[in-house]
gemmi code that builds the backbone of each chain (N, CA, C; Angstrom):
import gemmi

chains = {
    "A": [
        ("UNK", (24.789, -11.738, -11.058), (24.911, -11.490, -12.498), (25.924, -12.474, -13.117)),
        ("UNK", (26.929, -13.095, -12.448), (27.880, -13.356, -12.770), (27.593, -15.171, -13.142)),
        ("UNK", (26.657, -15.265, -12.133), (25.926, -17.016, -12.275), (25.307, -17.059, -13.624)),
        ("UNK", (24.528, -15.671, -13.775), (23.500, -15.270, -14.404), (23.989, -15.901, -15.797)),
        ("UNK", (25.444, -15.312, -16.396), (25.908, -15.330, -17.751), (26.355, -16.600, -17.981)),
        ("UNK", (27.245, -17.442, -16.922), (27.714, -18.620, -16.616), (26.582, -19.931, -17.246)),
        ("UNK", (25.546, -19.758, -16.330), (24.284, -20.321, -17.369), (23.665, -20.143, -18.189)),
        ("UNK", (24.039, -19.206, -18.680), (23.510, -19.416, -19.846), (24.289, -19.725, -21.150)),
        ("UNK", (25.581, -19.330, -20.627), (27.087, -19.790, -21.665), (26.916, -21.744, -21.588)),
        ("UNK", (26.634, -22.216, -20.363), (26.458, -23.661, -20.526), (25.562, -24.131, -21.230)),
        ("UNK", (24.020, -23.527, -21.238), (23.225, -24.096, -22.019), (23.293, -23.932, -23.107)),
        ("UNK", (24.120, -22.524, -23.803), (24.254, -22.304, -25.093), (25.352, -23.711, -26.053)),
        ("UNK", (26.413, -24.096, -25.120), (26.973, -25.072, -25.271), (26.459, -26.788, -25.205)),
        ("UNK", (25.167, -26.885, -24.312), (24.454, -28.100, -24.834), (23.294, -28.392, -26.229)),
        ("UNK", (23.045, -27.341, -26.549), (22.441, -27.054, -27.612), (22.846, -26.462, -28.840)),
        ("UNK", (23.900, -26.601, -29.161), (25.152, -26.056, -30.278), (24.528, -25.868, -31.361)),
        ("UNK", (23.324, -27.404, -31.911), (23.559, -27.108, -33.516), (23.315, -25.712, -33.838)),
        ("UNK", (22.147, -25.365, -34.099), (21.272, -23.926, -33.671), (22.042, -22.709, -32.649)),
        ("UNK", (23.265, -21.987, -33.112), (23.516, -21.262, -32.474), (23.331, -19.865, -31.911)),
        ("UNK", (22.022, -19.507, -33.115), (21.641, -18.560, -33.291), (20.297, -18.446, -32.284)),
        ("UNK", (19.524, -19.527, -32.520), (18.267, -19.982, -31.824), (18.374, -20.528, -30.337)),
        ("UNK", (19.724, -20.767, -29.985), (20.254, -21.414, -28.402), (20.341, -19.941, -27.800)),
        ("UNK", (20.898, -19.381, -28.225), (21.642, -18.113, -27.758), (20.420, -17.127, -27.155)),
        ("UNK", (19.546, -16.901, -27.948), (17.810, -16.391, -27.568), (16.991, -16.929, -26.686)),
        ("UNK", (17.255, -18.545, -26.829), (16.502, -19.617, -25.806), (17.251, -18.917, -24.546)),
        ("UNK", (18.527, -19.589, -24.742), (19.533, -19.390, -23.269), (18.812, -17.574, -22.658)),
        ("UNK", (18.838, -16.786, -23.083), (18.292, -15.643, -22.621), (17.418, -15.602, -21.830)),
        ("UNK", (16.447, -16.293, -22.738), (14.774, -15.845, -21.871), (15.214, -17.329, -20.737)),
        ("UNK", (15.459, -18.428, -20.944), (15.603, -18.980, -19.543), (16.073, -18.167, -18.048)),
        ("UNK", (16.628, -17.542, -18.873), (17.469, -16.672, -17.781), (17.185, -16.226, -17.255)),
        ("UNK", (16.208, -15.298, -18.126), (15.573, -14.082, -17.819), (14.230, -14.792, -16.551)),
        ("UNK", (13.617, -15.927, -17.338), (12.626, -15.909, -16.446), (13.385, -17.098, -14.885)),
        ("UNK", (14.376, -17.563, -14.990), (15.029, -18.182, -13.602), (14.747, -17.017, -12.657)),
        ("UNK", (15.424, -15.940, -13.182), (15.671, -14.488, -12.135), (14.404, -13.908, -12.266)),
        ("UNK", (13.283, -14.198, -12.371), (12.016, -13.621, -11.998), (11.487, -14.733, -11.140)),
        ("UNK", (11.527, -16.248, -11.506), (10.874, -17.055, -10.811), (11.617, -16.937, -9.008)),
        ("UNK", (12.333, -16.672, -9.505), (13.256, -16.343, -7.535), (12.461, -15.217, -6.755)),
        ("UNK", (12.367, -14.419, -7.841), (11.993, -12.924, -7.003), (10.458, -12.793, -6.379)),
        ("UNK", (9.809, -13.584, -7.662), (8.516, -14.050, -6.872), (7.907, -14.959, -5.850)),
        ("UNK", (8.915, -15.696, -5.738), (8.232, -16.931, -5.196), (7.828, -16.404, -3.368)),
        ("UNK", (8.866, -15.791, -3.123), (8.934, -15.606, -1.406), (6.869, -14.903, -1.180)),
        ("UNK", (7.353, -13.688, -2.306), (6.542, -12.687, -1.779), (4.342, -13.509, -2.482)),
        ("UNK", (4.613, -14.697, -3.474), (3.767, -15.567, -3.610), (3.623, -16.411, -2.305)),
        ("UNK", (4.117, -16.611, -1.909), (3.776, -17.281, -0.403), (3.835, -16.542, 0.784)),
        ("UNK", (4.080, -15.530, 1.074), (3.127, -14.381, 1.640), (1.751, -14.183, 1.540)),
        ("UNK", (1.412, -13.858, 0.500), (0.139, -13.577, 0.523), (-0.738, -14.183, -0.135)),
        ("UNK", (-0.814, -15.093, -1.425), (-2.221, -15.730, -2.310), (-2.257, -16.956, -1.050)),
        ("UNK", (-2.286, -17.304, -0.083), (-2.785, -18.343, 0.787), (-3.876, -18.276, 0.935)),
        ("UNK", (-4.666, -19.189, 0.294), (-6.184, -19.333, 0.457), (-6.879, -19.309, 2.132)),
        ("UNK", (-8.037, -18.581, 2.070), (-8.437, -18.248, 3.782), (-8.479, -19.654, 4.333)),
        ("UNK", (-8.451, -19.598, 5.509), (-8.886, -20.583, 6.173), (-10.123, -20.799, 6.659)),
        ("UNK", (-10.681, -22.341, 6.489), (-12.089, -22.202, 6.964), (-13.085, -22.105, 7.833)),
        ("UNK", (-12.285, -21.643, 9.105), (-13.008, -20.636, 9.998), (-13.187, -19.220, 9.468)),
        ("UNK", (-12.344, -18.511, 9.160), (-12.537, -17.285, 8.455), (-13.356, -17.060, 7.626)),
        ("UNK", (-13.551, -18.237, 6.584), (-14.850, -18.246, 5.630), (-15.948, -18.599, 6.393)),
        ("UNK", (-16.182, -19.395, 7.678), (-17.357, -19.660, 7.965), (-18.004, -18.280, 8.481)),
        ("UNK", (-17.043, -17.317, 9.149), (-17.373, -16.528, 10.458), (-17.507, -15.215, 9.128)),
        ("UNK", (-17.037, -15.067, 8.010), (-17.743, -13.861, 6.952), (-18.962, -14.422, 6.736)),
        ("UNK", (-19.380, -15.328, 6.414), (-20.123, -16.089, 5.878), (-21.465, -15.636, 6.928)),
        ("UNK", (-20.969, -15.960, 7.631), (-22.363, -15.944, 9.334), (-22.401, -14.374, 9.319)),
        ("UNK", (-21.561, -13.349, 9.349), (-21.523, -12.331, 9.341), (-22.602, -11.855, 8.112)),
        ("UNK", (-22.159, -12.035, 7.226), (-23.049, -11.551, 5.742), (-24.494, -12.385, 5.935)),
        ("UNK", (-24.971, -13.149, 6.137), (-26.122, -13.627, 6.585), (-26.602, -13.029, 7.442)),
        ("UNK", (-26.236, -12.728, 8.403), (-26.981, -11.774, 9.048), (-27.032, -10.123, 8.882)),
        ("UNK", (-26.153, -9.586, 8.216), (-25.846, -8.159, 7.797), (-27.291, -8.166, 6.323)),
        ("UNK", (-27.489, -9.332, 6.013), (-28.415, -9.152, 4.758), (-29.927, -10.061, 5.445)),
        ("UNK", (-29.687, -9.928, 6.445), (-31.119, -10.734, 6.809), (-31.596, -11.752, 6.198)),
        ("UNK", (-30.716, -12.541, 6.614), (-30.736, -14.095, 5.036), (-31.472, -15.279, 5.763)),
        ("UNK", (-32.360, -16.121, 4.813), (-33.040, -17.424, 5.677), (-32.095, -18.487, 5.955)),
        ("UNK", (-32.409, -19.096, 6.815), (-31.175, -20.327, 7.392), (-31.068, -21.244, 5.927)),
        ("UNK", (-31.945, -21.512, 5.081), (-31.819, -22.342, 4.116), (-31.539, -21.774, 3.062)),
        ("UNK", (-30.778, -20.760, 2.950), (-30.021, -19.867, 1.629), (-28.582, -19.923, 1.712)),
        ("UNK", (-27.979, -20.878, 1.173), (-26.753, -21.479, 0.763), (-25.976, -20.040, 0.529)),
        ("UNK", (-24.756, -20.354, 1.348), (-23.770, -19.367, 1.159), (-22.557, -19.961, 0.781)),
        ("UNK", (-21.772, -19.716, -0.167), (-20.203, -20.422, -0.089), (-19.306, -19.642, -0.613)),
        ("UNK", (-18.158, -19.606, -0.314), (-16.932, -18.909, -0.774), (-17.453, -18.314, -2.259)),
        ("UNK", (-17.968, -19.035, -3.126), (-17.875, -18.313, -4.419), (-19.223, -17.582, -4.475)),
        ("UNK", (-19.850, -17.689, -3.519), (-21.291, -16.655, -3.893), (-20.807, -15.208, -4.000)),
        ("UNK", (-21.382, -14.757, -4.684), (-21.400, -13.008, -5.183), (-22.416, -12.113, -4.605)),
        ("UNK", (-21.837, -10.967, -4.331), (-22.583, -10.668, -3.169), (-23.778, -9.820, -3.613)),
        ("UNK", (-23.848, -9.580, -5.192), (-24.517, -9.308, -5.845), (-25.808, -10.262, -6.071)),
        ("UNK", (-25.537, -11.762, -5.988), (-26.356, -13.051, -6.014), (-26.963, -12.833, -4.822)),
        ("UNK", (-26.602, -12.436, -3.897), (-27.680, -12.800, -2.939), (-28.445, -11.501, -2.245)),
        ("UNK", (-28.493, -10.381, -3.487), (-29.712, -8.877, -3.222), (-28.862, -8.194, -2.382)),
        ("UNK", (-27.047, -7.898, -2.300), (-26.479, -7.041, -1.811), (-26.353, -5.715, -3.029)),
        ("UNK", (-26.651, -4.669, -2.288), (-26.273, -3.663, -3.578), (-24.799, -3.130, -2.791)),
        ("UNK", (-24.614, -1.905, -3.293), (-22.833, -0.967, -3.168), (-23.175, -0.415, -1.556)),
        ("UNK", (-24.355, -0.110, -1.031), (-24.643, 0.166, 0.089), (-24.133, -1.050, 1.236)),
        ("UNK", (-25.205, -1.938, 1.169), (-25.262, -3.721, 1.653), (-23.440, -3.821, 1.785)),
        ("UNK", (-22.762, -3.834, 0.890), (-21.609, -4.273, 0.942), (-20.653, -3.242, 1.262)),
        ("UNK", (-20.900, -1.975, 1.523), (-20.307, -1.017, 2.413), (-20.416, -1.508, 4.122)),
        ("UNK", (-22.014, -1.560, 4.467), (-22.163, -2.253, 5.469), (-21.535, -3.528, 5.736)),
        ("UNK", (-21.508, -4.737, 4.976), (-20.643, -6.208, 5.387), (-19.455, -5.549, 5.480)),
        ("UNK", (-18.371, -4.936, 4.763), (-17.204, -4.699, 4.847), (-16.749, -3.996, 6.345)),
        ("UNK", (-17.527, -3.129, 6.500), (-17.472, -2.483, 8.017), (-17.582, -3.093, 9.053)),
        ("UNK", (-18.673, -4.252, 8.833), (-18.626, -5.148, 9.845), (-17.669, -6.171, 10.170)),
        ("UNK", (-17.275, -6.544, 8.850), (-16.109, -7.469, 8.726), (-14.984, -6.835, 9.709)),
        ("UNK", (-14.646, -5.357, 8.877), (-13.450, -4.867, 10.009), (-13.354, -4.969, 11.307)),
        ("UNK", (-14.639, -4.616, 12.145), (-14.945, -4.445, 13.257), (-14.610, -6.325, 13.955)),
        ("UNK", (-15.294, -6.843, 13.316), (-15.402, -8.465, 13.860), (-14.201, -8.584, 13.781)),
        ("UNK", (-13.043, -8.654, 12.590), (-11.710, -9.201, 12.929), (-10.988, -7.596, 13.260)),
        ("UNK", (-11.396, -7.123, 13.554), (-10.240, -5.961, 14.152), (-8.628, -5.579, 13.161)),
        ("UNK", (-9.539, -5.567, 11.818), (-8.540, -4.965, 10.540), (-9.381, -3.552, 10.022)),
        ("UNK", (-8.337, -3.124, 9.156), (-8.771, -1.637, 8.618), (-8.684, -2.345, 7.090)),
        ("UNK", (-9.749, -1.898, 6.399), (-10.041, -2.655, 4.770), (-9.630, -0.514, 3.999)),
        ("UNK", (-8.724, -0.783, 3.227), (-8.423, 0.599, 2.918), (-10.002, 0.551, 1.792)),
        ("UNK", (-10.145, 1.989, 1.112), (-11.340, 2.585, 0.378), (-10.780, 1.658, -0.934)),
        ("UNK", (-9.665, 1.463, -1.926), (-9.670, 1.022, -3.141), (-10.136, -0.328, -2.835)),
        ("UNK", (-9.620, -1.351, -1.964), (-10.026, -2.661, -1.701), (-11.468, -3.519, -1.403)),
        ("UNK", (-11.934, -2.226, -0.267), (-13.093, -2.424, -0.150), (-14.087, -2.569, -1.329)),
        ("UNK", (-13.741, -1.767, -2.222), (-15.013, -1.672, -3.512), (-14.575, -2.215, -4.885)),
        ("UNK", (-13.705, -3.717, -4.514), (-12.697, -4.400, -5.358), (-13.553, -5.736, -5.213)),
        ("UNK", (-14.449, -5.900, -3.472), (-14.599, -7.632, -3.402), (-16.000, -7.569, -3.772)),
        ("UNK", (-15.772, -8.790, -4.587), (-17.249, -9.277, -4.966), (-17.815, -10.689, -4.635)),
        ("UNK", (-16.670, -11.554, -4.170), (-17.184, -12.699, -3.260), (-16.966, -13.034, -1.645)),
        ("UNK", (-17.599, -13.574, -1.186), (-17.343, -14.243, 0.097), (-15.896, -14.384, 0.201)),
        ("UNK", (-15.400, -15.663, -0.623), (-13.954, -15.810, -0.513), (-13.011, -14.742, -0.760)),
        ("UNK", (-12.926, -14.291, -1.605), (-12.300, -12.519, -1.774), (-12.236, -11.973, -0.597)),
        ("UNK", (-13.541, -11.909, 0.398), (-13.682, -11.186, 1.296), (-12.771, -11.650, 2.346)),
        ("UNK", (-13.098, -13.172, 2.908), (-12.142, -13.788, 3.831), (-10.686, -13.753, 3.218)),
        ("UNK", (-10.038, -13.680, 1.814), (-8.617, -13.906, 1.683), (-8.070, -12.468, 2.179)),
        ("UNK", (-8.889, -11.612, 1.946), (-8.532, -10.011, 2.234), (-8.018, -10.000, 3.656)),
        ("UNK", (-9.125, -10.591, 4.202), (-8.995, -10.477, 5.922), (-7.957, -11.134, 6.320)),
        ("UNK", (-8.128, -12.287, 5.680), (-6.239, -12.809, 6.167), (-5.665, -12.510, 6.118)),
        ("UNK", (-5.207, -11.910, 4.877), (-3.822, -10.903, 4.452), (-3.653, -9.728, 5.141)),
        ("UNK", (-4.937, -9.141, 5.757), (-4.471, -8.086, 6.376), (-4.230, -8.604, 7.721)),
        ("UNK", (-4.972, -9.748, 8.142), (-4.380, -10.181, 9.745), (-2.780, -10.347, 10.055)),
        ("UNK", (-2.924, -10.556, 8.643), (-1.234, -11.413, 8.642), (-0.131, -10.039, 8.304)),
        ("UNK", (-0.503, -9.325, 8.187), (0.430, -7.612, 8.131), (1.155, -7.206, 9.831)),
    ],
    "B": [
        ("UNK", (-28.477, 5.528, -7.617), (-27.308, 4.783, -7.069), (-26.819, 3.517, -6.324)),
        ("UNK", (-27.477, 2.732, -5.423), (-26.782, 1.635, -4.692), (-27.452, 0.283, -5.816)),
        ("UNK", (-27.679, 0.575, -7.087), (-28.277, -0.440, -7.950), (-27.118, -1.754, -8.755)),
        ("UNK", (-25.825, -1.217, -8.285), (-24.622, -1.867, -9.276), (-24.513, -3.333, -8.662)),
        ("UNK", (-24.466, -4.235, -9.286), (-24.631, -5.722, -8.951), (-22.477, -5.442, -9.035)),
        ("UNK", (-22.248, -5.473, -10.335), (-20.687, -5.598, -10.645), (-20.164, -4.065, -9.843)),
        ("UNK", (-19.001, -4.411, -10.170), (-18.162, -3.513, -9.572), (-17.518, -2.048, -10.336)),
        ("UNK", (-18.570, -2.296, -11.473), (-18.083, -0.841, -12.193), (-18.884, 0.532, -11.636)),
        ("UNK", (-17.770, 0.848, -10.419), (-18.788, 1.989, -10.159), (-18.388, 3.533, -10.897)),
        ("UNK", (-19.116, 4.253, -10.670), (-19.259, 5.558, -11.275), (-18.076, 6.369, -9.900)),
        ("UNK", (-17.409, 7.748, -10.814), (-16.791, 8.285, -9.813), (-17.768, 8.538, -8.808)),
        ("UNK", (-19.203, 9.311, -9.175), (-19.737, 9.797, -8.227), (-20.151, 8.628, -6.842)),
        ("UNK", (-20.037, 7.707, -8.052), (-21.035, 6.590, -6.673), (-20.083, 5.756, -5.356)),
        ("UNK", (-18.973, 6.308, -5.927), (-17.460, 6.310, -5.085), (-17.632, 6.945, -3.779)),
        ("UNK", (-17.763, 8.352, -4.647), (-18.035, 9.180, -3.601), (-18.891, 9.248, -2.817)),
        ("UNK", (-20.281, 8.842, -3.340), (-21.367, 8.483, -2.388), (-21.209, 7.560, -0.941)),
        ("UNK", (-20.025, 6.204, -1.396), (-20.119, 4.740, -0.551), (-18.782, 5.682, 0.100)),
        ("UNK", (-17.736, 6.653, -0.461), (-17.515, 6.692, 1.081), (-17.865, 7.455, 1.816)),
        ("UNK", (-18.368, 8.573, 1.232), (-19.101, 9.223, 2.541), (-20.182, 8.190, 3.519)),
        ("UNK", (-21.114, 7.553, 2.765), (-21.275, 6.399, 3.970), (-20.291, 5.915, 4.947)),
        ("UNK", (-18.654, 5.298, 4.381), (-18.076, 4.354, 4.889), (-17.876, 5.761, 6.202)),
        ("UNK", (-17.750, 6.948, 5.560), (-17.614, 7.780, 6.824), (-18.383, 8.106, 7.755)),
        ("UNK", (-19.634, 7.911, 7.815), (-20.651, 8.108, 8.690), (-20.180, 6.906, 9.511)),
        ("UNK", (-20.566, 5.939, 8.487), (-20.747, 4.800, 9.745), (-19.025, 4.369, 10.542)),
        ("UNK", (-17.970, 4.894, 10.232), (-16.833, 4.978, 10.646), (-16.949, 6.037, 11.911)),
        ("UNK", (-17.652, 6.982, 11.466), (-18.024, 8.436, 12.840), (-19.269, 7.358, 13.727)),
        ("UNK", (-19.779, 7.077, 13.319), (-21.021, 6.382, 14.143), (-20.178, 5.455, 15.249)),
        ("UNK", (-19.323, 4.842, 14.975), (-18.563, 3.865, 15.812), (-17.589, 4.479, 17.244)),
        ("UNK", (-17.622, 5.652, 17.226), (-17.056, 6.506, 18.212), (-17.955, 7.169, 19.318)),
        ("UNK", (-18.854, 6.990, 18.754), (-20.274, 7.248, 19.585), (-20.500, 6.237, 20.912)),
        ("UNK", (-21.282, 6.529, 21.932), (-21.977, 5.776, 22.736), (-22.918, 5.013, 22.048)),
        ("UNK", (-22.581, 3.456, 22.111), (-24.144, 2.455, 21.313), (-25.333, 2.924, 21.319)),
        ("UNK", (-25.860, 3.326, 22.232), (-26.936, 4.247, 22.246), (-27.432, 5.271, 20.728)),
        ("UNK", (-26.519, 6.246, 21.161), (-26.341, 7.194, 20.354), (-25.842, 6.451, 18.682)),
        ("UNK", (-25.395, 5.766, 18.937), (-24.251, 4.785, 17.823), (-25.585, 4.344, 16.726)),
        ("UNK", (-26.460, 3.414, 17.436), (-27.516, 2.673, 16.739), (-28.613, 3.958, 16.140)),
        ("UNK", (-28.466, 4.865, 16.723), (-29.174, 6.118, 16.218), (-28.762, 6.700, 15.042)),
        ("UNK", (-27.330, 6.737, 15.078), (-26.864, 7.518, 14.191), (-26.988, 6.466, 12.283)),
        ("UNK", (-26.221, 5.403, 13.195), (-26.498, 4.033, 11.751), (-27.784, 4.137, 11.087)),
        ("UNK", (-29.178, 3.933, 12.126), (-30.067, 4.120, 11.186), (-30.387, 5.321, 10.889)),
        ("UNK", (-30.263, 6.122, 11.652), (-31.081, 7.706, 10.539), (-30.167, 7.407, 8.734)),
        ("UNK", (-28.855, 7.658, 9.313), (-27.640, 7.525, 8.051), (-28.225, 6.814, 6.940)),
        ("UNK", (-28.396, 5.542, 7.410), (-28.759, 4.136, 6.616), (-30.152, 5.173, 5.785)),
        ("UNK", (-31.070, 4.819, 6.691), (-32.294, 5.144, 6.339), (-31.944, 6.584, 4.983)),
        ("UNK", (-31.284, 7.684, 5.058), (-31.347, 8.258, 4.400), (-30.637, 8.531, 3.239)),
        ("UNK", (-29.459, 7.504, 3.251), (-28.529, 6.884, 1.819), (-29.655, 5.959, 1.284)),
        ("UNK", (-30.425, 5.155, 2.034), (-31.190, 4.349, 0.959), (-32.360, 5.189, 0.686)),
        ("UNK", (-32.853, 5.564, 1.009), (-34.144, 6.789, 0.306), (-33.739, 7.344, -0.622)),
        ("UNK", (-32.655, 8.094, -0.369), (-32.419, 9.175, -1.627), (-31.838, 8.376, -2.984)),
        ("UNK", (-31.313, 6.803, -2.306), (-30.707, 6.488, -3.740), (-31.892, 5.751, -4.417)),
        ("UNK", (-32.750, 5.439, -3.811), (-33.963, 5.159, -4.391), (-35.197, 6.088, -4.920)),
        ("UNK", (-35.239, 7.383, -4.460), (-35.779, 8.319, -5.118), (-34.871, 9.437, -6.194)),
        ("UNK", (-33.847, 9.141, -6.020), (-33.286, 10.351, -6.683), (-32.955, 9.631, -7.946)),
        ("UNK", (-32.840, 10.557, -9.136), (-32.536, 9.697, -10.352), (-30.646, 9.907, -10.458)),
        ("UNK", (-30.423, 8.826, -10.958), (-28.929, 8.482, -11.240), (-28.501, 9.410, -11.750)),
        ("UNK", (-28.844, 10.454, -12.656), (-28.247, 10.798, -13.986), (-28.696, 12.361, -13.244)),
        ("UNK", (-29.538, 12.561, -12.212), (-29.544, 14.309, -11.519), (-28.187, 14.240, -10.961)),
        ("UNK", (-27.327, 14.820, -11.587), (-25.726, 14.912, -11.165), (-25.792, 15.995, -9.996)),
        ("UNK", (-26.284, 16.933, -10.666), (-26.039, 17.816, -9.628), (-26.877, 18.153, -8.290)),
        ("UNK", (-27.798, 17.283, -8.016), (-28.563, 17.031, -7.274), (-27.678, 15.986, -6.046)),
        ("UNK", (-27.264, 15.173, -6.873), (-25.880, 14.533, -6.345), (-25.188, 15.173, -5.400)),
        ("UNK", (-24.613, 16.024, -6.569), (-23.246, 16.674, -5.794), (-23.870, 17.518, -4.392)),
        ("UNK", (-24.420, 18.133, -4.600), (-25.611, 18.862, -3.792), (-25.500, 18.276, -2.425)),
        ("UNK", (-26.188, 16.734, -2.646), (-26.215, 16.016, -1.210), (-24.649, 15.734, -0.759)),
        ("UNK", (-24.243, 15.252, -1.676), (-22.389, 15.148, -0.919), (-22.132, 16.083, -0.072)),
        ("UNK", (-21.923, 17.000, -1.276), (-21.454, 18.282, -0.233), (-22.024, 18.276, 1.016)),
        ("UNK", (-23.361, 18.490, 1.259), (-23.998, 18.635, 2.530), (-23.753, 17.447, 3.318)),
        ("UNK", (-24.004, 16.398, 2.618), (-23.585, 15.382, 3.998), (-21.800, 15.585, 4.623)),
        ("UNK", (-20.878, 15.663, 3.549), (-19.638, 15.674, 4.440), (-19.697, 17.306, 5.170)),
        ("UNK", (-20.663, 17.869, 4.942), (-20.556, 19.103, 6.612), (-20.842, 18.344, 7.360)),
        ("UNK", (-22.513, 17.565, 7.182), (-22.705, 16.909, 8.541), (-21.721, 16.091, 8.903)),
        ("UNK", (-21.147, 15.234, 8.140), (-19.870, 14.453, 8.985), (-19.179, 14.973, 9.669)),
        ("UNK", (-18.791, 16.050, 9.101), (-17.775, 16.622, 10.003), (-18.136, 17.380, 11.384)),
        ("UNK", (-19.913, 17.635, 11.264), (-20.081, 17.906, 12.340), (-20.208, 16.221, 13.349)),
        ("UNK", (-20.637, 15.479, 12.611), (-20.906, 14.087, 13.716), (-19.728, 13.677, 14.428)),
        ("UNK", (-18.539, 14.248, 13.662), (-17.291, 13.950, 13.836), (-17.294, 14.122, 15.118)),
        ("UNK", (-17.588, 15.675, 15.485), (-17.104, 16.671, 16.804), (-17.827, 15.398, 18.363)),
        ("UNK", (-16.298, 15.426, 18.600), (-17.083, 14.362, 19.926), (-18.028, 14.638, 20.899)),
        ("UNK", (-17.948, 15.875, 20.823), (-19.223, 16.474, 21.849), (-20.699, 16.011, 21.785)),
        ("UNK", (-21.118, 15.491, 19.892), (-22.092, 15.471, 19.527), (-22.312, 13.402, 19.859)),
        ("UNK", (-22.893, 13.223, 20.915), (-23.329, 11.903, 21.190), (-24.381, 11.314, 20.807)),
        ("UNK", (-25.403, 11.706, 19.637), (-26.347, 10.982, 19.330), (-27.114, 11.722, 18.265)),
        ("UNK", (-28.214, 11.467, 17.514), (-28.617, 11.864, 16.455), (-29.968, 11.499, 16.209)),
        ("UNK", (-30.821, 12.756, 16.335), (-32.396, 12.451, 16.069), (-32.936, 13.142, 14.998)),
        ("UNK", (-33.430, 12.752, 14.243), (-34.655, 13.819, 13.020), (-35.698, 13.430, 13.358)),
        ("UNK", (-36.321, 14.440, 12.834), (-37.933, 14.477, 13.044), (-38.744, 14.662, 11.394)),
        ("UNK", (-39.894, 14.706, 10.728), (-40.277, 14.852, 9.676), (-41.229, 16.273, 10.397)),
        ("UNK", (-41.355, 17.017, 9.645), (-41.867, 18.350, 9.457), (-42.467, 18.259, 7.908)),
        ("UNK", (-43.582, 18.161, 7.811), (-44.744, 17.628, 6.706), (-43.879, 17.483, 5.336)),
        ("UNK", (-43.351, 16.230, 5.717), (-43.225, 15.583, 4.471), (-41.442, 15.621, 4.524)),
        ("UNK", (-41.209, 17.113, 5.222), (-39.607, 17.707, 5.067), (-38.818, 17.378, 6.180)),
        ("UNK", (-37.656, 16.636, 5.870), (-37.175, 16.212, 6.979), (-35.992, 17.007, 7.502)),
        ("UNK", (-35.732, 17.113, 8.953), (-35.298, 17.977, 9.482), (-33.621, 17.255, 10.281)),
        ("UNK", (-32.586, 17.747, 10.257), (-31.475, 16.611, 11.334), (-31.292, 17.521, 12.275)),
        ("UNK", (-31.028, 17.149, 13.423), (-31.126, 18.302, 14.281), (-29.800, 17.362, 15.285)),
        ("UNK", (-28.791, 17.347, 16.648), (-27.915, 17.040, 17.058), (-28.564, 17.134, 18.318)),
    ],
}
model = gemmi.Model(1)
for chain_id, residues in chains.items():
    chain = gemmi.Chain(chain_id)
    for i, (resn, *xyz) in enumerate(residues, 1):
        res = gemmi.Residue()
        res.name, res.seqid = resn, gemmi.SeqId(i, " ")
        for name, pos in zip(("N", "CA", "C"), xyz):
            atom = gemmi.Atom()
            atom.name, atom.element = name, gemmi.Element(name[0])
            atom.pos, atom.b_iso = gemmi.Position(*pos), 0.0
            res.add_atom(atom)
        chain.add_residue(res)
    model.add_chain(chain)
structure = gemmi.Structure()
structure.add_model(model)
structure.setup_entities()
């Protein structure tokens, strides 16, 4: 707290003319320094994009959970709705998913993903728990 | 019910996907045998009914819930290793 006021008493002092308008600036800098700290650790924890074995091996998984032809393009951003999955279909991929990487997908999450990639970032994050 | 492309589901249809997620969660404790038995009868009879039954018979709904989480809870009981029905003209029967 004590850094906290310190900087912002300095910046209020490089920006003088406007003392009224420094004084408000100096605040919200502040304010958002001490948020950009608090997030950053727990941002690199977890938004790490899957890796692309993980996307290949959902990918092969959901192709075969939907009985798909070898020449029906799958990629991270397909929707699982795009390729004739209904709420059933994707009860089934999700179960299978668990089983293949040996994670537990809780009930709110499961009925949250709607792409391939969604699906593999999930699985990472929970590998990585 | 299993018609939603997006993800806005209905409470009920919540309730529908997990009582699935629970079958086929009980199905996995089973002998494969018994296991692949249980998946498809299950399967087979979440997709029938959501294809014959109309969306909006609520209480026809609730009806089947209810009854399926008894049967879960009976598939639960480990004693019970496998799962056969039979059709009886037209009416289908689950028997353990």
């Amino acid at each position: 707290m004590a850094s906290l006021t310190s900087s912002s008493v300095s910046f209020k002092c490089a920006v003088l003319p406007s003392s009224f308008n420094s004084k408000n600036h100096g605040l919200k800098s502040s304010v958002s320094f001490w948020r950009a700290n608090q997030v950053k650790p727990r941002g690199l924890s977890i938004s790490c994009a899957a890796k692309p074995e993980t996307l290949e091996k959902v990918s092969s998984i959901v192709r075969e959970q939907l009985a798909m032809t070898k020449d029906a393009t799958v990629t991270g951003e397909t929707k699982f709705s795009e390729i004739g999955a209904d709420s059933l279909d994707t009860v089934e991929i999700v179960m299978k998913l668990e089983e293949e990487f040996g994670v537990t997908v809780e009930e709110e999450n499961a009925q949250t993903i709607t792409t391939i990639q969604e699906a593999a970032d999930m699985i990472e994050k929970l590998q990585n728990k | 019910m299993g018609s939603t492309g997006g993800q806005k589901l209905s409470g009920l249809q919540k309730h529908v996907l997990n009582l699935y997620r629970g079958f086929l969660r009980a199905a996995r404790t089973k002998p494969p045998e018994g296991r692949r038995q249980v998946e498809l009868i299950v399967s087979e009879e979440f997709r029938r009914n959501s294809k014959q039954i109309d969306r909006k018979n609520f209480v026809y709904i609730e009806y089947l819930l209810r009854r399926g989480k008894k049967q879960l809870d009976q598939i639960k009981n480990s004693d019970i290793v496998s799962l056969s029905s039979m059709k009886v003209g037209g009416a289908e029967n689950k028997d353990t």
